[in-house]
N, C-alpha and C positions, 0 to 999 in steps of 0.2 A: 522397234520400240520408238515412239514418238514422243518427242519435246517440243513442247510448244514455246515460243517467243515470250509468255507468260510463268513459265515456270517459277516459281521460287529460285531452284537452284543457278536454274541461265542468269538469271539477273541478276544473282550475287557476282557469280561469276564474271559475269559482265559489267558491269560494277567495278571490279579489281580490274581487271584488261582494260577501263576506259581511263581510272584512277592511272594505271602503268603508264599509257598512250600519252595521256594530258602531260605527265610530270617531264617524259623522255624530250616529245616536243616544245615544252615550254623553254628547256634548258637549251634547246637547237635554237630560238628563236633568239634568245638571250644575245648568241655569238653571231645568227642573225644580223639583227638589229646592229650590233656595235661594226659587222663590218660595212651594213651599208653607211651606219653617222661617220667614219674613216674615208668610205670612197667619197662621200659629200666632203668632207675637209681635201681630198684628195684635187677632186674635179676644181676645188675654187683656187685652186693654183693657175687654170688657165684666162680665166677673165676677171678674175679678182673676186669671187661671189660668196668670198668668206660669211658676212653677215645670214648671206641666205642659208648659208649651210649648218652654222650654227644654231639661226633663231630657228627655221621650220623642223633642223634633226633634233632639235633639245624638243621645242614641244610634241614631235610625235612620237619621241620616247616619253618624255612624262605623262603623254597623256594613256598612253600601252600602259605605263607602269600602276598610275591611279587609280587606272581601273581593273586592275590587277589586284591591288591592295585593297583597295573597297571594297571589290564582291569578289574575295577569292574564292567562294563556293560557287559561283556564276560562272556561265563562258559568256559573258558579255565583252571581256578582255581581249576574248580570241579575235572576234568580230571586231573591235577596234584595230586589233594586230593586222586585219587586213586590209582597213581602209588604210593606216599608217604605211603600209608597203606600196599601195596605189602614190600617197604624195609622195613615198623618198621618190619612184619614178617620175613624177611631173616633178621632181625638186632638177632632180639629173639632167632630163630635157631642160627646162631654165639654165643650167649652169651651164651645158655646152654649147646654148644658140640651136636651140633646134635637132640635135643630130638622132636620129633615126634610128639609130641602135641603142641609143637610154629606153627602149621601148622593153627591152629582152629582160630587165632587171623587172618588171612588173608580170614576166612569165616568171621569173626565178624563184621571185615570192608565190605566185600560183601552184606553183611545183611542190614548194615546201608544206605548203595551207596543206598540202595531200594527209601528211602525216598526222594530221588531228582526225581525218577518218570521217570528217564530215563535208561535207560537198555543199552545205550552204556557207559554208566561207569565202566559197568563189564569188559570192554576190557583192559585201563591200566593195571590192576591190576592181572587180568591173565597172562598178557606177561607178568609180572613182575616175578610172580610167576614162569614161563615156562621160562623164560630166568634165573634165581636164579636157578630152579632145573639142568637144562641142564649144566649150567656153574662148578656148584660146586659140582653137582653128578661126572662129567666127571673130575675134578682137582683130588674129592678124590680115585676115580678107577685107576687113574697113578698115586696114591702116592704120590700124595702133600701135609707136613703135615700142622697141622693143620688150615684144611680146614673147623672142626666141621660140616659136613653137615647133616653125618648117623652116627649112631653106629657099621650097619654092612655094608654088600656089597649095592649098588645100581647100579642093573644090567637096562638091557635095557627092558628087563619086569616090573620091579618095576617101571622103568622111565615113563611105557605108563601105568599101570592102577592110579598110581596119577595124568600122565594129565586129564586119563578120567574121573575120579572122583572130578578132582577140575573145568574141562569144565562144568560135570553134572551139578556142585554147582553152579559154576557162572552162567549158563545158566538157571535156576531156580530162582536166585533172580535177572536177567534179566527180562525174561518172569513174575515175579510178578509186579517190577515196570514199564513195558510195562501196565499189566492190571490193575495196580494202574493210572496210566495217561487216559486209556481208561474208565475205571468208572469215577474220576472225570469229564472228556468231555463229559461222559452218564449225570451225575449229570447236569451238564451245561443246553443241550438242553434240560432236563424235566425242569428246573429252570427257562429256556428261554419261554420253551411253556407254562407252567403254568402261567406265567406272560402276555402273550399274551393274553391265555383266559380266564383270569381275564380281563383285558382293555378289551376284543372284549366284554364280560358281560356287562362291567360300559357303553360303549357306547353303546349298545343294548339300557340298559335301559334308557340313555339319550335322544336316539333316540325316545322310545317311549314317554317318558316327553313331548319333544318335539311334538311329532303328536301331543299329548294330547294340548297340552299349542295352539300349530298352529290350532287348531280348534276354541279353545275360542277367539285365537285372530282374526281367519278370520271371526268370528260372530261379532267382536268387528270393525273390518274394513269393513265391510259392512256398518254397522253404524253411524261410521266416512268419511267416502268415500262421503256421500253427504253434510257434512260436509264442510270437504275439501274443497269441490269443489266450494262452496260459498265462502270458506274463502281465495282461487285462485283468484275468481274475483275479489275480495275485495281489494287484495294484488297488483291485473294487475293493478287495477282503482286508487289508491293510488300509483302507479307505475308511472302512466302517468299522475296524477297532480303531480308527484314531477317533473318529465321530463320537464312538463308546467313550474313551478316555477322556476325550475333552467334556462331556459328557457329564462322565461323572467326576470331572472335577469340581465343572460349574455347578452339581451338587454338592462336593463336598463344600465346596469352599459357599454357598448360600446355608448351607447347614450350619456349619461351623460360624459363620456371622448372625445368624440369627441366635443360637444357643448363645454365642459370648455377648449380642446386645442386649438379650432380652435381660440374664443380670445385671450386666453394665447399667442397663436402663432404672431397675430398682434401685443398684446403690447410688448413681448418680443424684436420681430424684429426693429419695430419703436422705442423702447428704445433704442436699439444697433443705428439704423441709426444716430438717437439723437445723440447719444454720439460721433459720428464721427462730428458733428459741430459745432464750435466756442459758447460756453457756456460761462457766468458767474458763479459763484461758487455756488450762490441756486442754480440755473438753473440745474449744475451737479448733485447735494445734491437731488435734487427732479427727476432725473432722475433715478441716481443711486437706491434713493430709489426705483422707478418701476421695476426697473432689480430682486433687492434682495427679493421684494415681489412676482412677478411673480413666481421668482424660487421656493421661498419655497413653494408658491402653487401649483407648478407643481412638487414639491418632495414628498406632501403629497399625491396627486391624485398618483402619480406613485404607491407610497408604499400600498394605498389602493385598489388598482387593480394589484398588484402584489402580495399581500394578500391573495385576494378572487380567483387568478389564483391559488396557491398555495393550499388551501382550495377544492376548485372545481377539485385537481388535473390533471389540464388541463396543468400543467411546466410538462415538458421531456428533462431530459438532455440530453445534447450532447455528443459523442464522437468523437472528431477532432482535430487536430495535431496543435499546437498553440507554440511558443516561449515563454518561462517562463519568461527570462528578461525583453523580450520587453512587457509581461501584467503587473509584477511588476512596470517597470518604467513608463509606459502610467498609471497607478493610480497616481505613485506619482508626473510625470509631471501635473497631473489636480489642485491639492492640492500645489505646491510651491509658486505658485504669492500666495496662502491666507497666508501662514505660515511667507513666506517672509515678508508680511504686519505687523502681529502678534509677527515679531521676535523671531518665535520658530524655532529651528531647527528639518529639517525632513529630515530623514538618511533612507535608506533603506539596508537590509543586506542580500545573497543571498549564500545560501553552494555553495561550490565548486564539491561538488558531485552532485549539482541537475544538470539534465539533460538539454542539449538546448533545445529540443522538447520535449513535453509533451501532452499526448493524454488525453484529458478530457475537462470539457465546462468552455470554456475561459469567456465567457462571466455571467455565474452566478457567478465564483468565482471573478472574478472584481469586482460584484455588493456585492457580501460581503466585499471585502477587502476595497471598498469604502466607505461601510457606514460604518465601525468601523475604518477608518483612519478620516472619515470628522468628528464621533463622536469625535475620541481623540484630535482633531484639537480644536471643538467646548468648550470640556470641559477643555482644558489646559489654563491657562494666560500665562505662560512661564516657559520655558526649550523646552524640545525635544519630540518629535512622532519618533519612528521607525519602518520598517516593516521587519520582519525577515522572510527567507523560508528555512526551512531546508531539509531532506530525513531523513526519520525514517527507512524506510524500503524501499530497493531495490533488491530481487530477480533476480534470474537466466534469468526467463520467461520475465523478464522485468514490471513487477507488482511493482507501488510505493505506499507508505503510505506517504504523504507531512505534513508538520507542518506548519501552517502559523502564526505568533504574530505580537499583534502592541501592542507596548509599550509606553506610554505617563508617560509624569512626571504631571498630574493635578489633580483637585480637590480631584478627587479620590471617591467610593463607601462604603457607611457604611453597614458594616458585615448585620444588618440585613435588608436591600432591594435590597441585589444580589437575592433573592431566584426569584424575580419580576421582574428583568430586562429583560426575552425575554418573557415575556405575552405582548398578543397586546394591546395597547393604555396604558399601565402604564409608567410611570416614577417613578424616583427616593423620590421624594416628590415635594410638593407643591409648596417649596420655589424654588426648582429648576426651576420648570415648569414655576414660572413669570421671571427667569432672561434665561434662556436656551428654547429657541422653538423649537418643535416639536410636532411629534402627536404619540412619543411612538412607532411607528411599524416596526420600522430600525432591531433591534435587534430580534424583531420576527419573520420576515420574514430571515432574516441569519442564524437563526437556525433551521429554516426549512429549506431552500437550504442547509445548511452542511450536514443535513437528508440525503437528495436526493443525494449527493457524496456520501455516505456512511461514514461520518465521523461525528464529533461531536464537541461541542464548547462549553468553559468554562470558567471563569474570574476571576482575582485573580487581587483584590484594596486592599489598605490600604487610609482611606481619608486622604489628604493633599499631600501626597507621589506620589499617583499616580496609574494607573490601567495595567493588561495586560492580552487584548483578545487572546486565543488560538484558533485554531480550526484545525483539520485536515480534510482528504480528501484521496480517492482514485484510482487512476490514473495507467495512463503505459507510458512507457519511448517511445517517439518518432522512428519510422525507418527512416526517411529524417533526414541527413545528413546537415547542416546550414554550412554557409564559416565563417572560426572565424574572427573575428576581426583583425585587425591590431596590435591592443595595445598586443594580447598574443605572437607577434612575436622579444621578447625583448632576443633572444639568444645572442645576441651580445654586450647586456647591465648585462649580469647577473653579482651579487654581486656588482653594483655599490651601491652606499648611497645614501637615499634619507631620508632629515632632514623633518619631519612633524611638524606643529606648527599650536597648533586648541587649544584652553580650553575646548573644549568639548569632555569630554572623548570619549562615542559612537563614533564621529566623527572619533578619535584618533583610537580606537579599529579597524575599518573597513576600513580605507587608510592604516594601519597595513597589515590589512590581504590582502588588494588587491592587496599592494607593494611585500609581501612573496609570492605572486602569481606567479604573476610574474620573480621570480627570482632575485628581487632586494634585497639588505637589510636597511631597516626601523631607523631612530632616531627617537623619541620620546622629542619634547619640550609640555609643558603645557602652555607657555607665550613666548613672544618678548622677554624678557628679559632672559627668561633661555634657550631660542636656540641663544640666541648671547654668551652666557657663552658656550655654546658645541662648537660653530666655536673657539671661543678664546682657549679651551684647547684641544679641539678633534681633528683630521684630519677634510679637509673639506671636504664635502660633495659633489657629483655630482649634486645633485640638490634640491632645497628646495619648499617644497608646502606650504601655508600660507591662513589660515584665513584669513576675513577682516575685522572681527567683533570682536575685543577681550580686555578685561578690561585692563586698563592701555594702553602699549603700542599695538597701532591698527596694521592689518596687515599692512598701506601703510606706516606707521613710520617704522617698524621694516624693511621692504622692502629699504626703504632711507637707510638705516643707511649701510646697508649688502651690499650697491652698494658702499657706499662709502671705503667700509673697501673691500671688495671681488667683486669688478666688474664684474666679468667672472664668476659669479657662477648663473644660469640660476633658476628662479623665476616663480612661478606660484600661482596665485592669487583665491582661493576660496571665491565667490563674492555671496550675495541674490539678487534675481530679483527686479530690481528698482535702486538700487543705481549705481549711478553716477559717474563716473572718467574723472577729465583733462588730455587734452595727456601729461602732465606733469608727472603725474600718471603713465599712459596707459605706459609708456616707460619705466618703471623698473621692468614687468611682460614679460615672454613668452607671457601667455596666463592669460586668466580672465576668471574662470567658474562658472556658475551660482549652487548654491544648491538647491535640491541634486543633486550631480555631475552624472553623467550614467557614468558603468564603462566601455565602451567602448570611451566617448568622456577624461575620465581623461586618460586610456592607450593609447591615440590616440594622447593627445600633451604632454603626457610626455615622450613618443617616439620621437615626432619634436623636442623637447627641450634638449634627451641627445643626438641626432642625430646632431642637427644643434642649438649653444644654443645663434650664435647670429639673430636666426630669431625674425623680429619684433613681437610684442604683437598681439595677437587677443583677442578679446572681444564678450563671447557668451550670454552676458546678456541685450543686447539690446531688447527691445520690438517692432517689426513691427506693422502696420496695416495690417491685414491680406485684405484687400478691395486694392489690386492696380488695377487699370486700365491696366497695361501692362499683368495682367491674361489673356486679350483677345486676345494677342498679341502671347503671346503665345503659348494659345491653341484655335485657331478658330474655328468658328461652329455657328450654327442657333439653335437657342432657342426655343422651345414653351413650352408656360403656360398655362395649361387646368385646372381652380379652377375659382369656382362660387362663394365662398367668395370674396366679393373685396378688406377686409382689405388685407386678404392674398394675394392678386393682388398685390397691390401698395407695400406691404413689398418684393415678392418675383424681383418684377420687377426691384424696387430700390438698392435690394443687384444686381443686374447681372449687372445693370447702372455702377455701382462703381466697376464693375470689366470690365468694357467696352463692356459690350454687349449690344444690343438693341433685345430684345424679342418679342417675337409675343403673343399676349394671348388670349385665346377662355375661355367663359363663362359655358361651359359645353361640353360634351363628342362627340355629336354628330355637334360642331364645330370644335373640333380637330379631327374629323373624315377631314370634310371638307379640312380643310387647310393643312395637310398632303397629301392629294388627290394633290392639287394643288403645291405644293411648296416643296422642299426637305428639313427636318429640321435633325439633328444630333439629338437632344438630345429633347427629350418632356418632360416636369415635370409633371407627369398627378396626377390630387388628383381622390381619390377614388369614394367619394360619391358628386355626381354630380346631376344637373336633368336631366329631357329628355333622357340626354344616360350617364350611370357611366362611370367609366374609367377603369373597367375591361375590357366591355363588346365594347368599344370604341379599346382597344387595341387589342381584338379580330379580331376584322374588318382592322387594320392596316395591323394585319399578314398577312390576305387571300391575300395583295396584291402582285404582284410580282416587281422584281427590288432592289432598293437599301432600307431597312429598315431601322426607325430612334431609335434612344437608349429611351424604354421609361422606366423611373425610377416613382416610385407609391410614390404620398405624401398621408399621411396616420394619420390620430386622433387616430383611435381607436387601445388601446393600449390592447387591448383584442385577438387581432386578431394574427395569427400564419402570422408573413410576409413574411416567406419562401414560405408562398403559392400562392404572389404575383408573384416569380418568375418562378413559375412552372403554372402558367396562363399569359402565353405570355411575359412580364414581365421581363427587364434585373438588375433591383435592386428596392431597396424603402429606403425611407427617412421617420422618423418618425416628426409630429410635437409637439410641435414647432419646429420649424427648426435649429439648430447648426451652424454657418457659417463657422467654421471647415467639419462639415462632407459636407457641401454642394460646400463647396470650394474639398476637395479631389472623390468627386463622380463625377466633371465636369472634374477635373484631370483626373481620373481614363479611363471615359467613352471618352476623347477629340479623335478625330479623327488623333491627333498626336499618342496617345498611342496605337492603336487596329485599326486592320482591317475593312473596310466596312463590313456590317450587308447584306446579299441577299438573297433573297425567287426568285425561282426559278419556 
């Protein structure tokens, strides 16, 4: 077995053996060295030659040592250690006059150099020697006295048989630490190879173990193997009633949501149409209550098919480039008409570092931020919800770690039924369960979607105090580029004053930080009264923001008063949705904004306001009907209705009536097959599940035609279904039911033949 001088393993090993070698000899050299500076203080007892013994032994120790300590990974030291043993011998010659036997102390160092195992160390120490004898043999042959070298003559013959006698020496204990390095590198590779053939042994015999063992076991899997192979089918058959089962649950449970939205869908609608006509107050009272039952039964069926999607692993998140503000503020615009009702205050708060575009699924994390704001909404009597979004972590690569909290001031959770709160169907306790409805599943399905982000959610209550949900998330920072806002282009405003007056701290705390945003700088009132005490002693302010809601004195008193004392000082009115102002009112405000404010619409009139501070008031808290008839006006277009249900007929017919349309409607697929043939329509509402001809298969048949194509958008019950795949089967959007008349009003926007090009198959 052959080793080469190259091996990996040799020159580890040798390596360590030179590491060993170095460390043994260095320490020999040590006690060295210290007896030859001894025998030099020794010798200068006989002619007095202290000074020489001290000055040349201290610097050729210091100078061994130095360079010992400067390049201790070097052997540049060693080779010093053997020029340094050349002077102590010419030091020893000096000190005794000459004598002929201080010669043996510069073999004795020779001797020792051996044990470093390398044979160029004999070369300082010889020039040392050859330069000492040539130097001071030739001073003392012209007479220079004391030179101490000889006693008698040193001619040029004496000069050459002590080179070649002290060449011989050195060259001798060269060539032994040459073959001292070459045995232990012998030593090595039998070390190496014996060790090999020992392993090549143990694996031998393992190998054989093994035949042996692979015998017994291949008699043992003969055995097994038919085995198996029953317990294969067993497994395929059990395979395929579980396939069945799962199967037909994903039918029953699409069955069962479709039959409960499809009337869900009528009462809901017909409730809403209700509610557009001249009612008495039961009348309302008994409507409203349909509205608030349908929903909640259409938030438990959601949650239990959002569950069992979940469950069934059939949720896939998305990755898609979405606006962080605008998903924050679309939850908390859903949420302010109830809180406004409730008199809680609902603030949302947003880092300054979070990114405008954010890559991740907008749409699950809405459905969590929703049901742990409607829950804090649900369990607060009064004070405040807020939602915070911070950045934990933002990388290089653009990789985010997001923090999301909602912070409620309410009943609050007792220490020990948090452990319960995201198992499915539990609640808090009993008593809760008769004053607070629900069916338990909001919270468990949240924290399984945070799962699926790759993040996690955790809840910190104290009862009475109040609770706050955390939960992070995974994400990456958007590449498109969003136009900012207006409100951030306040350079020409920077450092004016802007007096804030709210009792509510949070409030206080986040018009703070959106003003410092800004470049503006912030006062700070708690009440009417103690911002009329900062104008009396402070400079005034460029502009004041004001509550409208506040103990003692209300925002529209404290407003009076500051017009009458500061006319010219520009006013802006923080208003809850619903309340009321005369133009009495209305005329000592810039602006009226409804809570929570978006902070593009507050930088957006407190820019109009330090720009131009006597423009008249606006008011953005008005409530519309979203049902005008001038919708039709302006965006026109031909309707059809393809749905076989005819509650849903009359409800889908009667919304487009109130927006001025008059519809066409087919009873099934293979009528709006028909009437598209004949008639040119914009926009089709086609439902899915149909008789005679569905409305996939319906809208198949549309495409083959050629000419001008009409927009067909899928109404759709079953909430089980992937409705992306609506659109990837001919299909230009879908509408889930029940119907929204938000989303049904911005899909008719969206799709109107004002906004978008003709549709043509060619």
């Amino acid at each position: 077995m052959h080793i080469a001088y190259t091996d990996m393993e040799f020159l580890a090993q040798r390596e360590v053996l030179n590491a060993e070698t170095k460390k043994r000899s260095d320490r020999w050299m040590d006690f060295l060295l210290a007896f030859y500076f001894v025998i030099g203080l020794l010798l200068s007892g006989y002619y007095g030659t202290w000074n020489i013994a001290l000055m040349v032994g201290c610097i050729s120790i210091v100078a061994y040592y130095s360079a010992k300590f400067v390049l201790p990974e070097s052997d540049i030291y060693q080779y010093v250690l053997s020029a340094v043993l050349g002077i102590f011998m010419a030091q020893f010659i000096y000190q005794m006059h000459g004598m002929a036997e201080m010669h043996f102390f510069a073999f004795i160092g020779s001797a020792l150099l051996i044990t470093y195992q390398k044979w160029k160390l004999q070369i300082p120490i010889f020039l040392v020697v050859l330069l000492h004898h040539a130097t001071f043999g030739y001073l003392q042959n012209i007479g220079v006295k004391q030179v101490y070298f000889r006693n008698d003559l040193f001619d040029l013959q004496v000069f050459a048989i002590h080179i070649f006698l002290t060449v011989f020496i050195f060259f001798v204990c060269g060539l032994w630490a040459y073959q001292l390095k070459r045995n232990a590198e012998n030593q090595i590779i039998q070390h190496i190879q014996l060790m090999r053939l020992q392993k090549f042994s143990v694996i031998n015999e393992e190998r054989q173990r093994a035949q042996d063992a692979l015998k017994r076991y291949n008699k043992h899997l003969i055995h097994s193997n038919q085995a198996l192979k029953f317990s294969r089918e067993a497994a395929q058959k059990a395979k395929y009633e579980a396939e069945q089962a799962n199967k037909a649950k994903s039918i029953f449970l699409a069955t069962i949501s479709h039959e409960i939205r499809t009337p869900l869908n009528g009462m809901i609608g017909i409730a809403y149409l209700l509610a557009e006509t001249p009612l008495i107050e039961q009348q309302r009272l008994f409507v409203n209550s349909i509205t608030n039952c349908s929903e909640s039964l259409l938030s438990v069926i959601n949650d239990i098919i959002d569950l069992s999607k979940i469950e069934a692993g059939s949720i896939e998140i998305e990755q898609k480039e979405f606006n962080m503000h605008n998903c924050i503020e679309e939850v908390v615009d859903m949420f302010s008409a109830k809180a406004a009702q409730k008199g809680i205050e609902l603030t949302y708060d947003i880092d300054n570092d979070m990114p405008n575009q954010v890559i991740g699924d907008k749409g699950h994390l809405q459905q969590v931020l929703i049901n742990l704001t409607g829950n804090a909404l649900k369990f607060t009597p009064q004070g405040e919800v807020c939602i915070k979004a911070d950045v934990l972590m933002h990388n290089i690569h653009g990789n985010l770690e997001l923090k999301f909290a909602v912070y409620d001031t309410g009943i609050g959770i007792p220490a020990d039924k948090v452990r319960c709160l995201f198992k499915a169907f539990s609640q808090v306790d009993s008593a809760h369960n008769r004053k607070y409805a629900g069916a338990g599943l909001g919270l468990a399905i949240c924290e399984r979607l945070v799962k699926l982000m790759n993040g996690n959610i955790r809840v910190k209550s104290e009862p009475e105090v109040g609770s706050v949900f955390t939960f992070t998330i995974l994400a990456e920072a958007g590449a498109n580029k969003v136009e900012k806002q207006k409100e951030n282009n306040m350079f020409e405003h920077v450092g004016k004053q802007v007096l804030i007056v709210d009792d509510n701290q949070t409030n206080r705390i986040i018009l703070k930080a959106q003003i410092e945003n800004w470049g503006l700088e912030p006062i700070i009132a708690a009440s009417g009264e103690d911002a009329l005490m900062r104008l009396a002693d402070d400079p005034l302010p460029d502009m004041i923001i004001t509550d409208a809601q506040m103990p003692g004195m209300s925002g529209i008193q404290f407003a009076t008063v500051v017009k009458e004392q500061y006319p010219n000082i520009p006013i802006m009115l923080l208003s809850s949705i619903g309340d009321e102002y005369g133009p009495e009112n209305i005329g000592l405000f810039t602006s009226i904004l409804s809570k929570p404010v978006k902070q593009y619409q507050l930088g957006k009139h407190l820019l109009n306001a330090l720009e131009n501070a006597s423009r008249p008031a606006t008011s953005e808290n008005k409530v519309r009907s979203l049902l005008l008839p001038s919708f039709a006006k302006r965006h026109p277009m031909e309707i059809l209705v393809a749905d076989d249900n005819k509650i849903n007929v009359l409800l889908v017919v009667q919304l487009l009536r109130k927006l001025g349309y008059e519809p066409a409607v087919a009873e099934n697929g293979r009528q709006a097959v028909d009437y598209t043939a004949k008639k040119h329509f914009d926009v089709v509402l086609m439902d899915i599940q149909m008789p005679e001809m569905d409305g996939l298969e319906a809208t198949k048949i549309i495409r083959k035609r050629n000419g001008t194509q009409p927009i067909v958008i899928a109404l759709t019950a079953n909430a089980l279904h992937d409705c992306e795949e609506y659109i990837a089967d001919f299909m230009d959007d879908y509408m889930q039911k029940p119907l929204q008349i938000e989303i049904l009003i911005g899909l008719l926007e969206k799709w109107s033949p004002v906004n978008r090009p003709k549709r043509t198959v060619v």
